[in-house]
Biopython code that builds the backbone (N, CA, C, O; Angstrom):
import numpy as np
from Bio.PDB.StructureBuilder import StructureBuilder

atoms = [
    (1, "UNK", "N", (0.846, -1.183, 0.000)),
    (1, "UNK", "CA", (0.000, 0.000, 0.000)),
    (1, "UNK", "C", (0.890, 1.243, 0.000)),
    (1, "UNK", "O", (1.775, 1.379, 0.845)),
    (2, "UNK", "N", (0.625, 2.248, -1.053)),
    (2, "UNK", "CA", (1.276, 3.468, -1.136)),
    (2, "UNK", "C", (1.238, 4.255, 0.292)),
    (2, "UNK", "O", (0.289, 4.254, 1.076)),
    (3, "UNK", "N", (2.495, 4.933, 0.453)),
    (3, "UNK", "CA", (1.956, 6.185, 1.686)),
    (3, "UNK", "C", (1.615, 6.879, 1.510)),
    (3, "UNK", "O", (2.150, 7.478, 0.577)),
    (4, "UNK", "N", (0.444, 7.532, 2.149)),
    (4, "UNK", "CA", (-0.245, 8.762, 1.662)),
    (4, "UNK", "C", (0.714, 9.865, 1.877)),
    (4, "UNK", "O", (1.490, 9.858, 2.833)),
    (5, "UNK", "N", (0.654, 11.179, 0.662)),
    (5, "UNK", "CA", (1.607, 12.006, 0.916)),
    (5, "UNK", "C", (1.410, 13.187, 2.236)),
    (5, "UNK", "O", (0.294, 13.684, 2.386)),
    (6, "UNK", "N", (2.482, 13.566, 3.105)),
    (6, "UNK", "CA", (2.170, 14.674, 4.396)),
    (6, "UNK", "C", (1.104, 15.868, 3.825)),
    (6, "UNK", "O", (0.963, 16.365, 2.708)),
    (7, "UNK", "N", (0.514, 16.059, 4.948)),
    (7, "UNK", "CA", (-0.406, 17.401, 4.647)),
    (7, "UNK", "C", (0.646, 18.591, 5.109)),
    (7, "UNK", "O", (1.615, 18.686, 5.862)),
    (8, "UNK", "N", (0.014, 19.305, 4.363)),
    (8, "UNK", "CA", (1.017, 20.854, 3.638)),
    (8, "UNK", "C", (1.324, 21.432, 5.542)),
    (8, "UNK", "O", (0.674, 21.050, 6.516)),
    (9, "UNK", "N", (2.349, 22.292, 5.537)),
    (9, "UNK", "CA", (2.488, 22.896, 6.876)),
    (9, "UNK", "C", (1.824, 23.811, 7.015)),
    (9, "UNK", "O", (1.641, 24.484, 6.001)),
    (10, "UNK", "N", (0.980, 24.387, 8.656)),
    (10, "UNK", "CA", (0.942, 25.240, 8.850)),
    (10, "UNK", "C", (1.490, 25.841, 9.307)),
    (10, "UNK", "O", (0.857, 26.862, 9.576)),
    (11, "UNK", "N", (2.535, 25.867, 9.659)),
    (11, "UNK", "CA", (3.508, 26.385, 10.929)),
    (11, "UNK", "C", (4.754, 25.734, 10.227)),
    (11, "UNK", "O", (5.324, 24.725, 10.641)),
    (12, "UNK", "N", (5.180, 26.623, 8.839)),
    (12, "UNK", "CA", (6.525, 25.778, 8.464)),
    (12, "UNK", "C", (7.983, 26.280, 9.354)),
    (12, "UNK", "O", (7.700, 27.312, 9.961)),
    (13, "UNK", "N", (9.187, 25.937, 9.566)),
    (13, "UNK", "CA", (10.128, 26.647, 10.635)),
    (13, "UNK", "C", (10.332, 27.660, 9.455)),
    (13, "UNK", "O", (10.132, 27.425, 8.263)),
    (14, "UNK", "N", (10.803, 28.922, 10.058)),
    (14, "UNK", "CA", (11.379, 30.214, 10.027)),
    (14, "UNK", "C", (13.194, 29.720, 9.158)),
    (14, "UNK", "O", (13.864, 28.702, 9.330)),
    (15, "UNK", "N", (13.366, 30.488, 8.593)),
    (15, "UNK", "CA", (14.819, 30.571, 7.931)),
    (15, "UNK", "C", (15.963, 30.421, 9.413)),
    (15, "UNK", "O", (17.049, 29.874, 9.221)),
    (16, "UNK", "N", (15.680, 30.839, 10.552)),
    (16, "UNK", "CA", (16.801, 30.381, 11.931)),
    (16, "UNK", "C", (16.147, 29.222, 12.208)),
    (16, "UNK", "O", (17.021, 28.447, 12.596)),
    (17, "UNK", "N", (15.441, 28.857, 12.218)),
    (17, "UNK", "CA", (14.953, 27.604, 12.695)),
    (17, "UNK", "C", (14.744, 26.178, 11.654)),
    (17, "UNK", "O", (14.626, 25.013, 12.033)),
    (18, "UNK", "N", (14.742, 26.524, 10.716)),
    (18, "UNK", "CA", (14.701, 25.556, 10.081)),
    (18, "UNK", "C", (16.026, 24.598, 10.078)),
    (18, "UNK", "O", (15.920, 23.411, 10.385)),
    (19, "UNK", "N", (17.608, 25.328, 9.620)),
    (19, "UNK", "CA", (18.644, 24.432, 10.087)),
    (19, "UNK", "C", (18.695, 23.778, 11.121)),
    (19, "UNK", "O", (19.510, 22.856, 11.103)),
    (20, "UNK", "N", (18.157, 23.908, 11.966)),
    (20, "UNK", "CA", (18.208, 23.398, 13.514)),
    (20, "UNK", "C", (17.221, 22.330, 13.552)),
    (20, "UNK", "O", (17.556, 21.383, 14.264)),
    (21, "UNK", "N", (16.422, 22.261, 13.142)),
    (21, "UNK", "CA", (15.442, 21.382, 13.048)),
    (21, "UNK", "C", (16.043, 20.054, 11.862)),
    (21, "UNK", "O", (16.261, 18.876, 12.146)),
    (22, "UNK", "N", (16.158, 20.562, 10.848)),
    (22, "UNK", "CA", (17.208, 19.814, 10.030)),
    (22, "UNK", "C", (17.954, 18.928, 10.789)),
    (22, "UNK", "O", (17.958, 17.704, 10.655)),
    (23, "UNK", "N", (18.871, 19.877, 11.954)),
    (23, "UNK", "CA", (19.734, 18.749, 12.424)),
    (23, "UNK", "C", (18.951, 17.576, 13.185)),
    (23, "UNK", "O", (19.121, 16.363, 13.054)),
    (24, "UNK", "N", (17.864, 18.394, 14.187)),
    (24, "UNK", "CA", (17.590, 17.381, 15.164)),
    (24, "UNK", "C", (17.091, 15.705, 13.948)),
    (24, "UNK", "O", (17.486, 14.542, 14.029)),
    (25, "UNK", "N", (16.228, 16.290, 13.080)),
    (25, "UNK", "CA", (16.040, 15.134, 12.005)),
    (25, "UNK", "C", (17.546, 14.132, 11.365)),
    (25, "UNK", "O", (17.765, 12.935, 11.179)),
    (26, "UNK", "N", (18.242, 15.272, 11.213)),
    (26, "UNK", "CA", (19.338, 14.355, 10.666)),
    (26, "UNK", "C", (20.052, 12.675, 11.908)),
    (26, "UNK", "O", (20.318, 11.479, 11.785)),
    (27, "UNK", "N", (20.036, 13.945, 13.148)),
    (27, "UNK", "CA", (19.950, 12.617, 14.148)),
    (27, "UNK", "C", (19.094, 11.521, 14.872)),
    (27, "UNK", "O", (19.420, 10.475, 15.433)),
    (28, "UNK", "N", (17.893, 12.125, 14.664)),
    (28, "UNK", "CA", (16.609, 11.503, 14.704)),
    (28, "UNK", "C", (16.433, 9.935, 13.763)),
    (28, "UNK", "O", (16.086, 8.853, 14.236)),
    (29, "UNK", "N", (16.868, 10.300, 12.031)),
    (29, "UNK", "CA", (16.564, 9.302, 11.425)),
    (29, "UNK", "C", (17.806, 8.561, 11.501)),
    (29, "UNK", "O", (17.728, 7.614, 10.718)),
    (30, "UNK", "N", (19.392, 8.593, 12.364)),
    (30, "UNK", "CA", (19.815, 7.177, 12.451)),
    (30, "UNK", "C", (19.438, 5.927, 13.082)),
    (30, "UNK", "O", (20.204, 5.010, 13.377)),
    (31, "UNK", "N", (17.744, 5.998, 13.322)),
    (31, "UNK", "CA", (17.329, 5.165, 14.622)),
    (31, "UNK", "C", (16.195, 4.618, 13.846)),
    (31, "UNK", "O", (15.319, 5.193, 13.199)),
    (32, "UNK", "N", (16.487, 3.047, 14.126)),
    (32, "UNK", "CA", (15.235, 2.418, 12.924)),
    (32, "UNK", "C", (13.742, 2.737, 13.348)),
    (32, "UNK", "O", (13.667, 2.981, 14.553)),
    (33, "UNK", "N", (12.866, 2.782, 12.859)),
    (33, "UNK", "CA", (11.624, 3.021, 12.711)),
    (33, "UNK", "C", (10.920, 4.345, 12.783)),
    (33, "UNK", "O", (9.696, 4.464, 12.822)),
    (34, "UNK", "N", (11.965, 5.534, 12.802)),
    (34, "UNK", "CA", (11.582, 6.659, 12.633)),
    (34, "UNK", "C", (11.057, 7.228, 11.650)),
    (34, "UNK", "O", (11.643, 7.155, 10.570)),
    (35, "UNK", "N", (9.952, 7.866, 11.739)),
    (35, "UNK", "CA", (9.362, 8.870, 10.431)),
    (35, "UNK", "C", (9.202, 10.113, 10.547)),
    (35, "UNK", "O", (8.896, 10.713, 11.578)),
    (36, "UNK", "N", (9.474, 10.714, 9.118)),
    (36, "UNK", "CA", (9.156, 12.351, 9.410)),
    (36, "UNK", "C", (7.881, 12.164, 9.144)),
    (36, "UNK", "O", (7.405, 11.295, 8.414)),
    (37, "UNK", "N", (7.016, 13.440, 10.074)),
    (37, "UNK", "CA", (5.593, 13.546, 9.848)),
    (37, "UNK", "C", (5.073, 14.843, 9.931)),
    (37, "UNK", "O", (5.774, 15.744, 9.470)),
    (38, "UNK", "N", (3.727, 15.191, 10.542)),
    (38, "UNK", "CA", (3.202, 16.031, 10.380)),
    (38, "UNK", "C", (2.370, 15.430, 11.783)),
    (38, "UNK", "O", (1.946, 14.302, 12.034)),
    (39, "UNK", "N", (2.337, 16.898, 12.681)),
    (39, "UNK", "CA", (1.140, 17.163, 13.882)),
    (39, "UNK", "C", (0.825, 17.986, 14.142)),
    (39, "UNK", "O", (1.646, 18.589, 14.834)),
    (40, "UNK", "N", (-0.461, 18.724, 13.895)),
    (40, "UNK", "CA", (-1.126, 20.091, 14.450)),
    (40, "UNK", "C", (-0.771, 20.848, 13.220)),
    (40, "UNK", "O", (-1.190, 22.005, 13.231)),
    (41, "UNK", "N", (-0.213, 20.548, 12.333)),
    (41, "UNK", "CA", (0.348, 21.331, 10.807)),
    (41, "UNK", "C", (1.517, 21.384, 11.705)),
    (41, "UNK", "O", (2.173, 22.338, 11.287)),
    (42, "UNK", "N", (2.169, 20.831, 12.788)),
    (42, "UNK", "CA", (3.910, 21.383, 12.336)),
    (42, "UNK", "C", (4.823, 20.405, 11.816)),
    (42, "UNK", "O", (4.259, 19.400, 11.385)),
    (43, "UNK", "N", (5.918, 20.415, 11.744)),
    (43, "UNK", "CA", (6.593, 19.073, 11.338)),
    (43, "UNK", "C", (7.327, 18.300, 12.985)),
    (43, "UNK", "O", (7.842, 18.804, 13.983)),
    (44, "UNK", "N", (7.051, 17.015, 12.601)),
    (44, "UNK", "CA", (7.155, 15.929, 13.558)),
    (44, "UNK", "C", (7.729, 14.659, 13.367)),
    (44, "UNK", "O", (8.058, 14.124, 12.309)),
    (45, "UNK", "N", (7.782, 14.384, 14.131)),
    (45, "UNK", "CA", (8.897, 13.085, 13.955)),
    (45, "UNK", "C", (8.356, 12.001, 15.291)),
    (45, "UNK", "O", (8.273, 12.096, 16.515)),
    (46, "UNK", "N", (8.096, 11.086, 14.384)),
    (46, "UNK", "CA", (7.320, 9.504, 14.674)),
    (46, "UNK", "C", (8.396, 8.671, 14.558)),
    (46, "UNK", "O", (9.492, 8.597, 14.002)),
    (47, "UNK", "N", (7.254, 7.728, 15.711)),
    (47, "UNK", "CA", (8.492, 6.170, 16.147)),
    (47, "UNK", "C", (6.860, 5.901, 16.238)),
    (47, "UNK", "O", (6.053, 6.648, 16.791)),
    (48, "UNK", "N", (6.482, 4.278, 15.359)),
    (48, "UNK", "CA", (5.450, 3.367, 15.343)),
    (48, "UNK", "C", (4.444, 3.993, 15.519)),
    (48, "UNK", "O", (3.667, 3.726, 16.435)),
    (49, "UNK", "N", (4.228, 5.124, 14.522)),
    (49, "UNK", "CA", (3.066, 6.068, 14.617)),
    (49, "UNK", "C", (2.758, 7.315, 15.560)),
    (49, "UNK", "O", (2.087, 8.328, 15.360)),
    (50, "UNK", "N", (3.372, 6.946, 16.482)),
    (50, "UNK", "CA", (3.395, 7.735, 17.874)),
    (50, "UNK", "C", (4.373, 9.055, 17.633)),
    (50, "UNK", "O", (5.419, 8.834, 17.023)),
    (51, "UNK", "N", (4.101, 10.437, 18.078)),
    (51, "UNK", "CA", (4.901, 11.609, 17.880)),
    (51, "UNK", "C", (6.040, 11.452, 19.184)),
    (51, "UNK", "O", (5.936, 11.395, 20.409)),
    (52, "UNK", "N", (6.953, 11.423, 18.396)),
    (52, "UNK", "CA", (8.480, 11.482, 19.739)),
    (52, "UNK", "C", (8.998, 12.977, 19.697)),
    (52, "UNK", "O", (9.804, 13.452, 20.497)),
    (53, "UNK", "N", (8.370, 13.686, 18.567)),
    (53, "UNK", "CA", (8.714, 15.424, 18.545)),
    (53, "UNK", "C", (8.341, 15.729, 18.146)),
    (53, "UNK", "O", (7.687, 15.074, 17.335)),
    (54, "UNK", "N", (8.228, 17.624, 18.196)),
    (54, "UNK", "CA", (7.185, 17.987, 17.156)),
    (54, "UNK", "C", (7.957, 19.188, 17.459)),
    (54, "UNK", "O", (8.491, 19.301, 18.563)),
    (55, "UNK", "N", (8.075, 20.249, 16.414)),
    (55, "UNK", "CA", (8.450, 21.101, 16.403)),
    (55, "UNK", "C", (6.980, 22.706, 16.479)),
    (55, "UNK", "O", (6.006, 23.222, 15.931)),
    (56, "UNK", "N", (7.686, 22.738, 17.322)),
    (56, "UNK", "CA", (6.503, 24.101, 17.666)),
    (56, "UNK", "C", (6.005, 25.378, 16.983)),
    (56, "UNK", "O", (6.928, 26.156, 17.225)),
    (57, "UNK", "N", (5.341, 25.876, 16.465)),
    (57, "UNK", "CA", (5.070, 27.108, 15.797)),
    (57, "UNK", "C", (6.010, 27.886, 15.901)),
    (57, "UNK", "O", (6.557, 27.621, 16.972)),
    (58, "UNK", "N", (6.608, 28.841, 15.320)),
    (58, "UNK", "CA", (7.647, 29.552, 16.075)),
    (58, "UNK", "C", (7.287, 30.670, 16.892)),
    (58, "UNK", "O", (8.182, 31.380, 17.351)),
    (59, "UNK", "N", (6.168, 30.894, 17.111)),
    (59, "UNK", "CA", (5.218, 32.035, 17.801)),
    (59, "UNK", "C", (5.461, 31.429, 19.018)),
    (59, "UNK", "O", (5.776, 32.200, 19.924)),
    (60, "UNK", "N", (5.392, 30.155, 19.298)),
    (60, "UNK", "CA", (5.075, 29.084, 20.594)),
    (60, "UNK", "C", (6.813, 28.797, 21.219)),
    (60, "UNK", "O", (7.109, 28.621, 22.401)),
    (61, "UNK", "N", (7.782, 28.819, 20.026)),
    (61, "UNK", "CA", (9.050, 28.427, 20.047)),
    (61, "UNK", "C", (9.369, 26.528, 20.901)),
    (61, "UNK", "O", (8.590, 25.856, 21.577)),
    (62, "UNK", "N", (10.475, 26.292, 20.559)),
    (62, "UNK", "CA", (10.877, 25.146, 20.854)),
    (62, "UNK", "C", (10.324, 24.016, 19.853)),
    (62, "UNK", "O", (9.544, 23.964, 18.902)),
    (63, "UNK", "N", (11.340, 22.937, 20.745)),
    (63, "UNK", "CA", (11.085, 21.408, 20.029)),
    (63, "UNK", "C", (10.201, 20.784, 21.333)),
    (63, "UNK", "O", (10.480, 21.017, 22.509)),
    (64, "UNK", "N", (9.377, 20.166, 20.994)),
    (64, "UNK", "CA", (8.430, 19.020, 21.984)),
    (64, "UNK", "C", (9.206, 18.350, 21.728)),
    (64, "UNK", "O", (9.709, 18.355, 20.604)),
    (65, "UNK", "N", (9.731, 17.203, 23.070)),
    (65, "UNK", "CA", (10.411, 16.491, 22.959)),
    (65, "UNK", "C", (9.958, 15.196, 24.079)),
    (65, "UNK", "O", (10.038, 15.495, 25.271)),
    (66, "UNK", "N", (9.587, 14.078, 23.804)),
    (66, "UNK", "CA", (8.941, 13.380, 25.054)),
    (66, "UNK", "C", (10.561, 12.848, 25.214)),
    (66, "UNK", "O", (11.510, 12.705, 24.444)),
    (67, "UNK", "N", (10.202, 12.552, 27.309)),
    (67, "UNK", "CA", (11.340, 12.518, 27.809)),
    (67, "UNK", "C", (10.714, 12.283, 29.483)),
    (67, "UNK", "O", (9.777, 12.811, 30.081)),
    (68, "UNK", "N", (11.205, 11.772, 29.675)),
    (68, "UNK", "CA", (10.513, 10.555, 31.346)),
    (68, "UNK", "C", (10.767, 12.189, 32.024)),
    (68, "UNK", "O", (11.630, 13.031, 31.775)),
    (69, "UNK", "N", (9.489, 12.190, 33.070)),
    (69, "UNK", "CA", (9.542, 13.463, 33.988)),
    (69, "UNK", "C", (10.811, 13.666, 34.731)),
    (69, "UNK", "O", (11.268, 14.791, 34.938)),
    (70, "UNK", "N", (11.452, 12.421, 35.185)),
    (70, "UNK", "CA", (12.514, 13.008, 36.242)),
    (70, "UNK", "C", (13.402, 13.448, 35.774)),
    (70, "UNK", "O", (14.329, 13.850, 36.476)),
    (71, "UNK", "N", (13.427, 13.513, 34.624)),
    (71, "UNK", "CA", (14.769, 14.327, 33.639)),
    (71, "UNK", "C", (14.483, 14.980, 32.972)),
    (71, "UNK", "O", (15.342, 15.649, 32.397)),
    (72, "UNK", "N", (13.147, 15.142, 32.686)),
    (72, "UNK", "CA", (12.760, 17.014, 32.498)),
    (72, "UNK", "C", (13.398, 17.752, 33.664)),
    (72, "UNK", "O", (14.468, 18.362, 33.653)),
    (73, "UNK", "N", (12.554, 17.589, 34.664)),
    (73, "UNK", "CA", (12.883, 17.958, 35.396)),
    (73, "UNK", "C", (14.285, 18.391, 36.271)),
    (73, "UNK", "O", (14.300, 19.384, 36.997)),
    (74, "UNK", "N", (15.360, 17.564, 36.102)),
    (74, "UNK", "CA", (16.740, 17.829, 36.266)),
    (74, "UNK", "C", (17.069, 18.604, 35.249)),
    (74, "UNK", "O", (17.751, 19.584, 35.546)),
    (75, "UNK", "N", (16.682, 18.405, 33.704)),
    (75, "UNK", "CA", (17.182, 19.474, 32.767)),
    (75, "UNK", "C", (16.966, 21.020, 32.938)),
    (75, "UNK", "O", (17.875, 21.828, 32.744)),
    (76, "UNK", "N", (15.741, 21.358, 33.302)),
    (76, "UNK", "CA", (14.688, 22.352, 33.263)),
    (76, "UNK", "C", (15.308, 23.231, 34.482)),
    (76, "UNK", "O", (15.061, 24.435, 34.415)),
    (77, "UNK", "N", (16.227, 22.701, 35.796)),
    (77, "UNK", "CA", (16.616, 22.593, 37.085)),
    (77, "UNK", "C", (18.054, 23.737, 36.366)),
    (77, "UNK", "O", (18.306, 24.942, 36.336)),
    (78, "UNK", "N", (18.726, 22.356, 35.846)),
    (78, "UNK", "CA", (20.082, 22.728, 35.657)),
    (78, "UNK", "C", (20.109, 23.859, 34.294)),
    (78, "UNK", "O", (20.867, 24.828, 34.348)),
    (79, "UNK", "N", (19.252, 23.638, 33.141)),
    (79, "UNK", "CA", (19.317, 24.773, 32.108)),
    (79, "UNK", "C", (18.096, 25.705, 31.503)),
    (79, "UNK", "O", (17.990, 26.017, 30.317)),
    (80, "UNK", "N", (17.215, 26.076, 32.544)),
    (80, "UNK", "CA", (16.149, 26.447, 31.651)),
    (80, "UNK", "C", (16.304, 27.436, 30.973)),
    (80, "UNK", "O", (15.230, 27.824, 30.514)),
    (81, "UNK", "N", (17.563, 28.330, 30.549)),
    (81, "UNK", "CA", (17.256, 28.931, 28.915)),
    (81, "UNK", "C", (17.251, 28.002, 27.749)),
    (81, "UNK", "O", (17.222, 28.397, 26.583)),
    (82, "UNK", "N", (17.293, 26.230, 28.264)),
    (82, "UNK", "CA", (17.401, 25.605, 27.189)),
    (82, "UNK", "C", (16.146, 24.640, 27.199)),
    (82, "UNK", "O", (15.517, 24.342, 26.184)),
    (83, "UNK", "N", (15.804, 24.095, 28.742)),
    (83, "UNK", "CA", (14.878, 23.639, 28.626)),
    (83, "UNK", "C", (13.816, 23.829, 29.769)),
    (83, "UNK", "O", (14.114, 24.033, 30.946)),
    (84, "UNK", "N", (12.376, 23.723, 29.209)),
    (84, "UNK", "CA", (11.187, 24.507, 29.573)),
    (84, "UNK", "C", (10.061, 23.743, 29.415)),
    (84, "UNK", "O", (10.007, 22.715, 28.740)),
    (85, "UNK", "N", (8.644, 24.521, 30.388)),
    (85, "UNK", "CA", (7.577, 23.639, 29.505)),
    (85, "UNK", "C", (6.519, 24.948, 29.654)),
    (85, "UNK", "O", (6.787, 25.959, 30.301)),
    (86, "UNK", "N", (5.687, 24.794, 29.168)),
    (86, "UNK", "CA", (4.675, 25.557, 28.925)),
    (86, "UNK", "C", (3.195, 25.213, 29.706)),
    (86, "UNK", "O", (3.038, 23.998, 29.828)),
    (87, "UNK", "N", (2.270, 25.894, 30.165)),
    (87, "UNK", "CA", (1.276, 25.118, 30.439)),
    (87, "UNK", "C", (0.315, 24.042, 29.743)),
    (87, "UNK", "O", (-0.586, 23.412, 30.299)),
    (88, "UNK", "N", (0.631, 23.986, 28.668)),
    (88, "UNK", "CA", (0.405, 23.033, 27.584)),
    (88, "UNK", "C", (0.959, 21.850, 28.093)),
    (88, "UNK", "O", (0.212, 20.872, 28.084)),
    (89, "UNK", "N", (1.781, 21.748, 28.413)),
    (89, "UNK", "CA", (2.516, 20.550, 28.380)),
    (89, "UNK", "C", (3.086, 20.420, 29.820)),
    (89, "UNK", "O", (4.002, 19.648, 30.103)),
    (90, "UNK", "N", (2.440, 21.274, 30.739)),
    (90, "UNK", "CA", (2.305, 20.561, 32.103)),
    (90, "UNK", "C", (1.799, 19.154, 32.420)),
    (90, "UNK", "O", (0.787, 18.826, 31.800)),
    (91, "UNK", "N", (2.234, 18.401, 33.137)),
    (91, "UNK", "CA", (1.883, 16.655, 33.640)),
    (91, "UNK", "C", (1.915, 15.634, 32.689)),
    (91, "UNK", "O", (1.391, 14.521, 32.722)),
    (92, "UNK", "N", (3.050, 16.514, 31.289)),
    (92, "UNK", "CA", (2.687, 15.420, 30.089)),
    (92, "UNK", "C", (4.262, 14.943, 29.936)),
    (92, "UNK", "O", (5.188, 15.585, 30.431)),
    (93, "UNK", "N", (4.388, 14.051, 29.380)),
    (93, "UNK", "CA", (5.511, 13.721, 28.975)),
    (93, "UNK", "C", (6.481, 13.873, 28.051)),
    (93, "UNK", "O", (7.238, 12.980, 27.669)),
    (94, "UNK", "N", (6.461, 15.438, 27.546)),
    (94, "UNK", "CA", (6.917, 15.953, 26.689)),
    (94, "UNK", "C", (7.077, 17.446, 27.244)),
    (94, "UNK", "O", (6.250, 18.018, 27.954)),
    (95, "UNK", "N", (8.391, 18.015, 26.753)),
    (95, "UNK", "CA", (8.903, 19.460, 27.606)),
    (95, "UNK", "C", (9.650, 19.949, 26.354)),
    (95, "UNK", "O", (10.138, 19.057, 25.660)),
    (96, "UNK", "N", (9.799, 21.065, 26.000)),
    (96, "UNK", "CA", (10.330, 22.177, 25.375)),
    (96, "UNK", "C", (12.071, 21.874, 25.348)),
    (96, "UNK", "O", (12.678, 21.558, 26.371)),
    (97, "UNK", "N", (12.541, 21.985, 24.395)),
    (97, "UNK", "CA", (13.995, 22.198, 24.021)),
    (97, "UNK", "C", (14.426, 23.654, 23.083)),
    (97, "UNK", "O", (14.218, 23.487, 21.881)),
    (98, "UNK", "N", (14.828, 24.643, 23.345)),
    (98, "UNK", "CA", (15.173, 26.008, 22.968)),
    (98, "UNK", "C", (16.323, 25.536, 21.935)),
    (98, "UNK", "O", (17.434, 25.636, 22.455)),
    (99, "UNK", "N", (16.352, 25.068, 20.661)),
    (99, "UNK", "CA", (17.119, 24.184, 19.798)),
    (99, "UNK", "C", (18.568, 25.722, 19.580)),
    (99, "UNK", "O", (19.729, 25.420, 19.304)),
    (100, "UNK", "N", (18.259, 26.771, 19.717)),
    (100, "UNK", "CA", (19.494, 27.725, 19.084)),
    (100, "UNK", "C", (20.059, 27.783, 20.489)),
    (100, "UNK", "O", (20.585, 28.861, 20.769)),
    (101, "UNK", "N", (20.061, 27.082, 21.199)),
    (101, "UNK", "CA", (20.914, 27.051, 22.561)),
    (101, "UNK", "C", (21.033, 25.593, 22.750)),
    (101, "UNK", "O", (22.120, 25.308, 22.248)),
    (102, "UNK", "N", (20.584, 24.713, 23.129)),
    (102, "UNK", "CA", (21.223, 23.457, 22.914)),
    (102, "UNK", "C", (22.530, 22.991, 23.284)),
    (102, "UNK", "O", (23.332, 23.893, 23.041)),
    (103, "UNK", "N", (22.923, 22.293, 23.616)),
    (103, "UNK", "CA", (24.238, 21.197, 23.658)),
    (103, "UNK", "C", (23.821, 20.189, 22.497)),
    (103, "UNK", "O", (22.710, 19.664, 22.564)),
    (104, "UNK", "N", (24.660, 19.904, 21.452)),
    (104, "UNK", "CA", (24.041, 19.157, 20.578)),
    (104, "UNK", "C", (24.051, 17.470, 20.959)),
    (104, "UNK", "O", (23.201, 16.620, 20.693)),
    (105, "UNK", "N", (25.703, 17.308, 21.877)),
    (105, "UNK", "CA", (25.516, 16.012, 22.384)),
    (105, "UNK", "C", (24.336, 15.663, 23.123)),
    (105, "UNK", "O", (23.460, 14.816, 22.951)),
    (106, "UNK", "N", (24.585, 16.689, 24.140)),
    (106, "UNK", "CA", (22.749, 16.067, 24.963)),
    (106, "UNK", "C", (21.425, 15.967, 23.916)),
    (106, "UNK", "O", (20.514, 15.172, 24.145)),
    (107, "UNK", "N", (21.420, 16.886, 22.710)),
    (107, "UNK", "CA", (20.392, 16.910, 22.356)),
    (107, "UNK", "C", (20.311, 15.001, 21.613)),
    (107, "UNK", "O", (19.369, 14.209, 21.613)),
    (108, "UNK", "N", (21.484, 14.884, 21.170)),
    (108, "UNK", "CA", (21.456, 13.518, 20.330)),
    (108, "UNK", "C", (21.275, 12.418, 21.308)),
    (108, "UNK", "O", (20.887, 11.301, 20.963)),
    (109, "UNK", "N", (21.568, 12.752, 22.573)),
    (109, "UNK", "CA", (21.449, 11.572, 23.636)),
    (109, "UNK", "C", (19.564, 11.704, 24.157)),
    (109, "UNK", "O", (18.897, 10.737, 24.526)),
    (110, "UNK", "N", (19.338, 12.337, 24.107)),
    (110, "UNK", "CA", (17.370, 12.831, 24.460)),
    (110, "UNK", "C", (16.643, 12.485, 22.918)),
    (110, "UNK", "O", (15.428, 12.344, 22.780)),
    (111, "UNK", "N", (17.500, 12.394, 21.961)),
    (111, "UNK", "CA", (16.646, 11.499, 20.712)),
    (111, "UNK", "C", (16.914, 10.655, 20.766)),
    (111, "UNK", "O", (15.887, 10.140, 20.324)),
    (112, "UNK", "N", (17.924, 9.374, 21.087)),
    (112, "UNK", "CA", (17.919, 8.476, 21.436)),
    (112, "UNK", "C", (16.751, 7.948, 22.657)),
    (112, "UNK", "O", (15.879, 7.094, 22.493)),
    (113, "UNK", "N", (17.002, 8.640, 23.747)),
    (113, "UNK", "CA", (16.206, 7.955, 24.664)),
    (113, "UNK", "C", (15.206, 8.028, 24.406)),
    (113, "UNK", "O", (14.515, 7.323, 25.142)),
    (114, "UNK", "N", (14.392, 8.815, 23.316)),
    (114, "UNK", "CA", (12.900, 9.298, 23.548)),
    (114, "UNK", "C", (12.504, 8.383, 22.561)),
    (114, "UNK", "O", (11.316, 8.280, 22.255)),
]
sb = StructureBuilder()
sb.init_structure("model")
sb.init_model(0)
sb.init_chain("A")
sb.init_seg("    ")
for serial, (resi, resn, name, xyz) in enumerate(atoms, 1):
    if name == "N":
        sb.init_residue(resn, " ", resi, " ")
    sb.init_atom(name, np.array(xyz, "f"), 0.0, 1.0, " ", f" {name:<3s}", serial, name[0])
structure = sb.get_structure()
């Protein structure tokens, strides 16, 4: 069965944001069963259908990134100009990554785990 093709963006990244997003994908797809996708019109990135990221409007800023609470939480502790959550995404399992600040190793070690 063909894949149906992504629906168009609403929220495509910005000319600063788009390289950055690029990367997180570039490290994203060395991990089998990953797909680029589409959620809410932004662009996203799936493991077995399920969204493991989603990149945020840039009005909203950040990467959604699911990631077990107790290490949001230590991240959010130790760097929050990098990482954050919004009331959106209070009690959920997914927290904000500020991608033009970043550590890129940590960032490649939090796509792995997620």
């Amino acid at each position: 069965m063909a894949k149906k093709p992504l629906a168009p963006l609403k929220f495509p990244p910005g000319p600063e944001l788009k390289p950055l997003y690029d990367r997180v994908i570039e490290i994203a797809t060395r991990y089998p069963g990953v797909e680029i996708s589409r959620s809410y019109g932004t662009p996203s990135i799936k493991v077995a259908g399920k969204v493991m990221a989603r990149l945020r409007a840039e009005a909203e800023g950040g990467l959604a990134l699911r990631c077990d609470v107790v290490e949001q939480e230590t991240l959010m502790e130790t760097a929050p100009e990098v990482f954050y959550i919004t009331d959106h995404y209070q009690g959920s399992d997914m927290f904000l990554i500020n991608l033009a600040k970043v550590d890129w190793e940590t960032m490649a070690e939090l796509i792995r785990s997620a």
